[in-house]
C-alpha positions in Angstrom: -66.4 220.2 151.2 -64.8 218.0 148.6 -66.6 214.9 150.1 -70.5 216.1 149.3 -69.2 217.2 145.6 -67.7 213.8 145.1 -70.4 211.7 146.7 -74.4 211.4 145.9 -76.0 210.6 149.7 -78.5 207.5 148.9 -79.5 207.4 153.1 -78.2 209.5 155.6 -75.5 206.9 156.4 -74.4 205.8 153.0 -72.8 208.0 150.3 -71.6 206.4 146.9 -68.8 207.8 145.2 -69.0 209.7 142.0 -67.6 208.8 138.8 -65.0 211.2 137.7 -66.1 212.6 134.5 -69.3 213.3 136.4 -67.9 215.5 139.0 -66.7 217.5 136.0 -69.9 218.1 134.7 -71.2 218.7 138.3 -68.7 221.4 138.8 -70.1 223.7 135.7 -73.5 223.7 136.8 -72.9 226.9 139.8 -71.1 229.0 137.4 -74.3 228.6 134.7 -76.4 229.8 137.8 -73.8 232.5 138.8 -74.1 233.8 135.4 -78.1 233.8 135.3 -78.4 236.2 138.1 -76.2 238.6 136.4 -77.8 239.3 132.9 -80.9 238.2 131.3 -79.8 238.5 127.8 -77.2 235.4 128.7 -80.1 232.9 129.7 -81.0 231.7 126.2 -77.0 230.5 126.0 -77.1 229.1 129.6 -80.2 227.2 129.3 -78.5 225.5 125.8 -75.4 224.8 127.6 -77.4 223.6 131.1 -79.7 221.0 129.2 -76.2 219.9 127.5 -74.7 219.4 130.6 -77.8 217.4 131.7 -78.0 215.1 128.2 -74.2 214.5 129.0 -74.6 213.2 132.8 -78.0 211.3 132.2 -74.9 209.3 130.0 -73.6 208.0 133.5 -74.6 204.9 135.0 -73.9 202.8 137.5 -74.2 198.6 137.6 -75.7 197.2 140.6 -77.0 194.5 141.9 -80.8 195.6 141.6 -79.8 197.0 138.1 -78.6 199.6 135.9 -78.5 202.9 138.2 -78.6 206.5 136.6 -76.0 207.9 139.2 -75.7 211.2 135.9 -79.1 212.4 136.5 -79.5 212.1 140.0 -76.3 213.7 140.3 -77.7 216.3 138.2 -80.9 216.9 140.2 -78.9 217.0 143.1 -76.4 219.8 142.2 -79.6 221.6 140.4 -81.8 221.6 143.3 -78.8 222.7 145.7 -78.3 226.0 143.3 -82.4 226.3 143.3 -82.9 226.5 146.7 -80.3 229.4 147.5 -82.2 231.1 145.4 -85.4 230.4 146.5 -85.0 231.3 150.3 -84.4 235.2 148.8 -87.9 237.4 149.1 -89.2 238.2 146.2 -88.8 241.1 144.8 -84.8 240.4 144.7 -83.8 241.3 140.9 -80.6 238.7 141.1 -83.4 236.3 142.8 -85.9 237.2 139.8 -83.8 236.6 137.2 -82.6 233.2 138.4 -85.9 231.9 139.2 -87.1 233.6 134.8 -83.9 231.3 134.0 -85.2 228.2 135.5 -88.7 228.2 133.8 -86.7 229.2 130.9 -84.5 226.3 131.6 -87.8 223.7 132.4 -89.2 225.0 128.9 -86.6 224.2 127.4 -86.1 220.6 128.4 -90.1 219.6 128.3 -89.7 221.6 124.4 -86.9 219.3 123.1 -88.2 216.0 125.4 -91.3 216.4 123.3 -89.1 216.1 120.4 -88.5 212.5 121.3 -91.4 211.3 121.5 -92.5 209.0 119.1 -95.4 206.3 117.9 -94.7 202.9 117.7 -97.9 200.3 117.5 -100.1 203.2 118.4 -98.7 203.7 121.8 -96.8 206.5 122.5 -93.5 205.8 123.6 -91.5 208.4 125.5 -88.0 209.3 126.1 -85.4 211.0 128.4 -87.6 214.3 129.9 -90.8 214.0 128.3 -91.4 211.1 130.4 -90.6 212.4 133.7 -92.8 216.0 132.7 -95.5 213.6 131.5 
């Protein structure tokens, strides 16, 4: 399945190729996951490591014609979500299922905790950036 790692499906009948250095930071997201179900004293060092791997593909854009596209972090909600839902068709009840879904809040608390850390006041407004604007 080299073709769905390289390529982000925008409609069912159009894919768009992925810029290399993104499919390298694609391909370490699984083994993070892989990793979560095994141990929970490893989640503190896989969420750091995750959120890294997500600040380095929200990096990767895309020119179009509409615009500037962010190809990084929809290639990183992508690949996340894939590894999510394996997880989430388990019962609960599943330890190895438990202890990925504690490493996703983790994970979510994590990102809204250092998005929050951007934001800043300018004129009285409050101006957002990166994740606190998408958990606002």
């Amino acid at each position: 399945m080299p073709v769905a790692k390289r390529t982000i499906a925008r409609t069912a009948r159009e894919s768009v190729p992925l810029p290399e250095d993104l499919v390298n930071y694609l391909a370490l997201i699984p083994p993070i996951f892989a990793q979560a179900q095994h141990n929970v004293s490893n989640h503190r060092k896989n969420v750091v490591a995750l959120r890294k791997i997500q600040e380095k593909c929200a990096e990767v854009t895309e020119q179009s014609p509409k615009g500037t596209m962010l190809a990084g972090e929809k290639g990183f909600n992508t690949k996340f979500n894939e590894c999510l839902e394996r997880v989430l068709a388990v019962k609960k009840g599943v330890a190895v299922a438990d202890r990925v879904v504690a490493f996703v809040g983790k994970f979510v608390a994590y990102t809204t905790e250092q998005g929050m850390q951007g934001v800043c006041l300018y004129d009285n407004r409050e101006v957002l950036t990166g994740v606190a604007a998408i958990h606002r």
